[in-house]
KOLGUKE-990196 format. One record per atom (N, C-alpha, C): residue number from 1; residue in three letters; atom name; x, y, z. Coordinates in steps of 0.1 Angstrom, whole numbers, always signed. Layout:
BEGIN
+-----+------+------+-------+-------+-------+
!  nr ! rest ! atom !    xx !    yy !    zz !
+-----+------+------+-------+-------+-------+
! NUM !  ALA !   CA !     X !     Y !     Z !
...
+-----+------+------+-------+-------+-------+
//
This chain:
BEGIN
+-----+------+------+-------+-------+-------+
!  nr ! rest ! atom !    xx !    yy !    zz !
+-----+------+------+-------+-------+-------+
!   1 !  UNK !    N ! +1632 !  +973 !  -338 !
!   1 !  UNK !   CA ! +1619 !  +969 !  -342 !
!   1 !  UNK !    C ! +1609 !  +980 !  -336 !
!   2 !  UNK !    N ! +1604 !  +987 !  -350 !
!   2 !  UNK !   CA ! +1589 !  +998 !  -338 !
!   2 !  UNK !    C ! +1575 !  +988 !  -341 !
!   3 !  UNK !    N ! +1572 !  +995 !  -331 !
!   3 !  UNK !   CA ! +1555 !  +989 !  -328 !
!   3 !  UNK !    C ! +1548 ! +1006 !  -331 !
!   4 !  UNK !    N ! +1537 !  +999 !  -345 !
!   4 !  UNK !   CA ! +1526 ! +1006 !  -351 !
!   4 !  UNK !    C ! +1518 ! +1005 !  -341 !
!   5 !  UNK !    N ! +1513 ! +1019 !  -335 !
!   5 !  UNK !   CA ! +1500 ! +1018 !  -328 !
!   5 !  UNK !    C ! +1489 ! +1025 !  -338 !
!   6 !  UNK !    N ! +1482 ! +1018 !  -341 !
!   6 !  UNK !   CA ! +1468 ! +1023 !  -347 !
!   6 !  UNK !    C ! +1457 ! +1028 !  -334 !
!   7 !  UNK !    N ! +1454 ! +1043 !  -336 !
!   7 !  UNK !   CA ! +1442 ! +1047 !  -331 !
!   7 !  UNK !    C ! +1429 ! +1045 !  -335 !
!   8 !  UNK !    N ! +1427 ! +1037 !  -352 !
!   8 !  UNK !   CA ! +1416 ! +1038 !  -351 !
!   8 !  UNK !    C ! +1409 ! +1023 !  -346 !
!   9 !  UNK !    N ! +1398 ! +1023 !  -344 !
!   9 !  UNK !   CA ! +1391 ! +1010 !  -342 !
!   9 !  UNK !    C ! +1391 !  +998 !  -351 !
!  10 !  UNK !    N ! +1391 !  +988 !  -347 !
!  10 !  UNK !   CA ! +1387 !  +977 !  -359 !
!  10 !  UNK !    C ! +1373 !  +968 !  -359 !
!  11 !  UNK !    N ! +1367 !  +968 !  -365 !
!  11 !  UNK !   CA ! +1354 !  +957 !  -364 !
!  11 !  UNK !    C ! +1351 !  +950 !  -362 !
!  12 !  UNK !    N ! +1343 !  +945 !  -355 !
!  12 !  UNK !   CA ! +1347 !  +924 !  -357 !
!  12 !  UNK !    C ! +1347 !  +919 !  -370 !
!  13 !  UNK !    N ! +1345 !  +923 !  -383 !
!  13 !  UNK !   CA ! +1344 !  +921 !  -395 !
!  13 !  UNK !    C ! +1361 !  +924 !  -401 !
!  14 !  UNK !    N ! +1369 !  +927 !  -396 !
!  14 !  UNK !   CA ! +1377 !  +930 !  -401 !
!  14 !  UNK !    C ! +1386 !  +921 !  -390 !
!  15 !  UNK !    N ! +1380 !  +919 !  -376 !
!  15 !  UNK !   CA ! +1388 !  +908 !  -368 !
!  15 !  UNK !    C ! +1388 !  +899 !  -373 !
!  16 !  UNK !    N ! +1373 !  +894 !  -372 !
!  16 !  UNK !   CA ! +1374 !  +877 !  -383 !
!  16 !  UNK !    C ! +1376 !  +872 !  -392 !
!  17 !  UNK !    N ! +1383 !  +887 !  -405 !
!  17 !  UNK !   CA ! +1389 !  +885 !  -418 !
!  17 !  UNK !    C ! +1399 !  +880 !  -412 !
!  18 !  UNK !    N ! +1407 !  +887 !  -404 !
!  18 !  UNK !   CA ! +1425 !  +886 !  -404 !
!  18 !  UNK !    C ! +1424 !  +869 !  -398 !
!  19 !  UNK !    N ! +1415 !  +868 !  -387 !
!  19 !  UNK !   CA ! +1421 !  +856 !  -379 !
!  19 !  UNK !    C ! +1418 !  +846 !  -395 !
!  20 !  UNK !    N ! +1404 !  +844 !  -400 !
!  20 !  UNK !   CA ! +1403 !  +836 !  -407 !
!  20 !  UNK !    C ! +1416 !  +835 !  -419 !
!  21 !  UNK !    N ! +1421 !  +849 !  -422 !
!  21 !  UNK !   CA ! +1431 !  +847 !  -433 !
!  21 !  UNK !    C ! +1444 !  +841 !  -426 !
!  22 !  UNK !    N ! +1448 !  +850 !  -415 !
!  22 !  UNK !   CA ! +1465 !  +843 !  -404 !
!  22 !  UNK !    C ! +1458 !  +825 !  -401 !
!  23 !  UNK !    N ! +1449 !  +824 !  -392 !
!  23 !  UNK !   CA ! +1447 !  +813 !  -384 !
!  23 !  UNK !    C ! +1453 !  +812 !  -372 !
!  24 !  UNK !    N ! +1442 !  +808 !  -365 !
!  24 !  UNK !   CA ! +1449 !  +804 !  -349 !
!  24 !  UNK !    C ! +1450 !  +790 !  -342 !
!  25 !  UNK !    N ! +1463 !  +789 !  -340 !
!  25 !  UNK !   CA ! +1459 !  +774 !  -333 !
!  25 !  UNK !    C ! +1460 !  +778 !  -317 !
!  26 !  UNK !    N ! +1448 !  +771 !  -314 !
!  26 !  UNK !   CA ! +1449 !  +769 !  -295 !
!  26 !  UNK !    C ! +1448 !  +757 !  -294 !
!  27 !  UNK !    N ! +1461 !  +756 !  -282 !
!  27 !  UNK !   CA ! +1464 !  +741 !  -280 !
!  27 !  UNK !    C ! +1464 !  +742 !  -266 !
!  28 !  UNK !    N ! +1458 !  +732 !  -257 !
!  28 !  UNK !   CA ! +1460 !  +729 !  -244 !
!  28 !  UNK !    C ! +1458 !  +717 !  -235 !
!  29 !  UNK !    N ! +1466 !  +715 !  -228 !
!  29 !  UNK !   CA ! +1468 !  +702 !  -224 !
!  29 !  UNK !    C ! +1466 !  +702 !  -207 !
!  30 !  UNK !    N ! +1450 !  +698 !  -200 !
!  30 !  UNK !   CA ! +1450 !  +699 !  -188 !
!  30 !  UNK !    C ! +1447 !  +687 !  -182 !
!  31 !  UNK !    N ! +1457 !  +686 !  -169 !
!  31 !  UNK !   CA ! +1459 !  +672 !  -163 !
!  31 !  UNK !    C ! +1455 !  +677 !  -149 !
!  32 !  UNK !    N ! +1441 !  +665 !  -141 !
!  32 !  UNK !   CA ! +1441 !  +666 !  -127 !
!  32 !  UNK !    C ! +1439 !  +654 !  -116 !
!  33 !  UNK !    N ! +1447 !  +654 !  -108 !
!  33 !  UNK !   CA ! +1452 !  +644 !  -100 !
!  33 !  UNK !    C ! +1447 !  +649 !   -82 !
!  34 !  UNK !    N ! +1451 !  +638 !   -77 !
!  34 !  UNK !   CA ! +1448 !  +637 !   -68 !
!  34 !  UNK !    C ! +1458 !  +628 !   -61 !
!  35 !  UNK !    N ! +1466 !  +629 !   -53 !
!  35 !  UNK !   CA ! +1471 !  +621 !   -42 !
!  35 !  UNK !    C ! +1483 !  +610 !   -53 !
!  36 !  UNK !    N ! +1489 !  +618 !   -64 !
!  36 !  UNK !   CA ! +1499 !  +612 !   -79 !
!  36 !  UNK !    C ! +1484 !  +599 !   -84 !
!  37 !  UNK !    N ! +1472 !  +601 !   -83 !
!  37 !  UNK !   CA ! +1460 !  +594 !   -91 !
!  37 !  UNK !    C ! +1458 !  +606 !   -98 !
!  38 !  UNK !    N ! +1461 !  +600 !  -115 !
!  38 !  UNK !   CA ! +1456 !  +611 !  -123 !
!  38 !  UNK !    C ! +1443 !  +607 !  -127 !
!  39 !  UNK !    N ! +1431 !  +620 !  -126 !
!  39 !  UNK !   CA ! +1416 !  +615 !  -126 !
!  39 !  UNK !    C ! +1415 !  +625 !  -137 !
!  40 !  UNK !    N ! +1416 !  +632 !  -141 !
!  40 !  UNK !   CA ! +1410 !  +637 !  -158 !
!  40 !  UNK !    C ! +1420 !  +644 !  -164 !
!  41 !  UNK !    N ! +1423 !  +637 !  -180 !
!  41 !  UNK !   CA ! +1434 !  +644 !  -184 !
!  41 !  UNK !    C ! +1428 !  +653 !  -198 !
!  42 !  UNK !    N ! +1425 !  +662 !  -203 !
!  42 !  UNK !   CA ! +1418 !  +668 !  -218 !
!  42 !  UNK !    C ! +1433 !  +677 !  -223 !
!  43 !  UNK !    N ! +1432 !  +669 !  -237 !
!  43 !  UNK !   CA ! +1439 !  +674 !  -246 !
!  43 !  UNK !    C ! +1431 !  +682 !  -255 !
!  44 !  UNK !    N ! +1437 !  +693 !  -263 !
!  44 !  UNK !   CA ! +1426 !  +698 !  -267 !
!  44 !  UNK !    C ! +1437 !  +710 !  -278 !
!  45 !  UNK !    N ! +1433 !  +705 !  -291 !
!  45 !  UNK !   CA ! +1440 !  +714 !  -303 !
!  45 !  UNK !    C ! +1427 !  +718 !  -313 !
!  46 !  UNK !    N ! +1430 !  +730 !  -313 !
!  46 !  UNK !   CA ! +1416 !  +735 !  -321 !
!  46 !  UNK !    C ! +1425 !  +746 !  -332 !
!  47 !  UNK !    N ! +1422 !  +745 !  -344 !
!  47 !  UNK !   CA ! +1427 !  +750 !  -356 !
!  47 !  UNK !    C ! +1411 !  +762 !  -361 !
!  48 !  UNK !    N ! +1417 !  +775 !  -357 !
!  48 !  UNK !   CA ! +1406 !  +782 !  -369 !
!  48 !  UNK !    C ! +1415 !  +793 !  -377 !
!  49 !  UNK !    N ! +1404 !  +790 !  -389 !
!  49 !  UNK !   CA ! +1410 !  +790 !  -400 !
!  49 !  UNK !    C ! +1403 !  +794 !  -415 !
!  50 !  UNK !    N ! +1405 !  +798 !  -422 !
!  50 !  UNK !   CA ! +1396 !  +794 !  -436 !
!  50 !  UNK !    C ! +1398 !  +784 !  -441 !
!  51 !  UNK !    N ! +1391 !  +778 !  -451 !
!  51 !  UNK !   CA ! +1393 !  +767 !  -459 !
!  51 !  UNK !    C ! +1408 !  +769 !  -466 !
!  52 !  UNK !    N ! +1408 !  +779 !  -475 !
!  52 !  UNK !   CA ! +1420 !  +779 !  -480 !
!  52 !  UNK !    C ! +1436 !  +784 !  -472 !
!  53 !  UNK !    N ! +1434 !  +786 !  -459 !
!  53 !  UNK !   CA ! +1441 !  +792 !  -454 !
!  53 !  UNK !    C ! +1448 !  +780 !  -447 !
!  54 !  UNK !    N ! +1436 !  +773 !  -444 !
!  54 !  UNK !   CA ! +1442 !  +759 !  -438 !
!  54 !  UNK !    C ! +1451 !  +751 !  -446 !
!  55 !  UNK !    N ! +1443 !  +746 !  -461 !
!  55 !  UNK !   CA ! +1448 !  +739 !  -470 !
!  55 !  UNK !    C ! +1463 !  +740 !  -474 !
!  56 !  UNK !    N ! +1463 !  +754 !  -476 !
!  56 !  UNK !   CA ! +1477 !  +763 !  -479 !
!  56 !  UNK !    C ! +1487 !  +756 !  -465 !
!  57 !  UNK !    N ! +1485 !  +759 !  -455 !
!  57 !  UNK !   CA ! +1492 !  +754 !  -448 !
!  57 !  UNK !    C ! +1498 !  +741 !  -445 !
!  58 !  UNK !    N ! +1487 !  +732 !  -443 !
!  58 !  UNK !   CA ! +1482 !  +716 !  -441 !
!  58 !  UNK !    C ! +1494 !  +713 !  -455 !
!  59 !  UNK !    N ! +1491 !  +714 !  -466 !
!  59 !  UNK !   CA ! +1497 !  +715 !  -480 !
!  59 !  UNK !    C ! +1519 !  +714 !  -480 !
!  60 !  UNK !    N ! +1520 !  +723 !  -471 !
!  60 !  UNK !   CA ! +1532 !  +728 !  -466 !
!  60 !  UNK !    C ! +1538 !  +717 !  -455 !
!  61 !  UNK !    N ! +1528 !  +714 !  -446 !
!  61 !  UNK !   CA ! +1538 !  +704 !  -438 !
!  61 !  UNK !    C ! +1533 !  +692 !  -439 !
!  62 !  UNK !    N ! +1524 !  +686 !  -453 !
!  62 !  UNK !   CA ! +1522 !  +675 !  -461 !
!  62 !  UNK !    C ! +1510 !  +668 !  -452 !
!  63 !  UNK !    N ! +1498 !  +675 !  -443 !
!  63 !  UNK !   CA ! +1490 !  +669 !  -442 !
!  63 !  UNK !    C ! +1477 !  +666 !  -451 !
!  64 !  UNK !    N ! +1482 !  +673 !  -464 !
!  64 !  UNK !   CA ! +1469 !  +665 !  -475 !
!  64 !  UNK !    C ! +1478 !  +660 !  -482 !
!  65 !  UNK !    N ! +1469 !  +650 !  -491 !
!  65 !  UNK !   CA ! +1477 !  +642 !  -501 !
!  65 !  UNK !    C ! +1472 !  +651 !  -515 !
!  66 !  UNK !    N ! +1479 !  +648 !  -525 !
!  66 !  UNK !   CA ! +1478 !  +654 !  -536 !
!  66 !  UNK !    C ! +1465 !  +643 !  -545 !
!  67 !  UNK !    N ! +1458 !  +646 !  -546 !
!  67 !  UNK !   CA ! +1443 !  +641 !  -554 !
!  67 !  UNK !    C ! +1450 !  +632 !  -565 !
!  68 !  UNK !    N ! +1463 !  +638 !  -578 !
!  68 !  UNK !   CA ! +1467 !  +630 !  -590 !
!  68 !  UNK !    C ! +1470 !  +619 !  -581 !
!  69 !  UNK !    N ! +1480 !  +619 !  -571 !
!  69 !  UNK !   CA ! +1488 !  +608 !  -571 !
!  69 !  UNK !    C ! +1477 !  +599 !  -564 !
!  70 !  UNK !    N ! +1470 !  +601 !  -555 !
!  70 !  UNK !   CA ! +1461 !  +594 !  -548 !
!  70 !  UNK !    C ! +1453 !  +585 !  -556 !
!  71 !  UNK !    N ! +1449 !  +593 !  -569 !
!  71 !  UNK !   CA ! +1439 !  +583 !  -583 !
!  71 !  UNK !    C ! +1451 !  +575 !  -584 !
!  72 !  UNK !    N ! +1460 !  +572 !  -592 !
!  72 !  UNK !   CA ! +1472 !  +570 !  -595 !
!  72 !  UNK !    C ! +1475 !  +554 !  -589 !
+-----+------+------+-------+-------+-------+
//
């Protein structure tokens, strides 16, 4: 496997094309305790994305329903 090193720069216009078109998910799960007393736990999944980029996906591992069948 080679790794393309590009020297030129990229934009933030052309960063927030790709993430919007790939998507990112950040997921994190922070737990704090004290003495085995757990005192704050934050779960936390954040999806970015485009509209269509999501749907496409969401679509694939059946988290939308299909509109026909739903009238239906």
């Amino acid at each position: 496997m080679t790794i393309n090193k590009s020297l030129a720069s990229s934009s933030l216009a052309e960063v927030i094309d790709r993430i919007l078109d790939k998507g990112v998910v950040i997921d994190a799960f922070v737990r704090i305790s004290l003495v085995g007393i757990e005192l704050i736990a934050i779960e936390l999944r954040a999806v970015v994305a485009s509209v269509e980029t999501y749907l496409r996906y969401a679509e694939a591992v059946g988290l939308t329903t299909d509109m026909a069948a739903a009238a239906a």
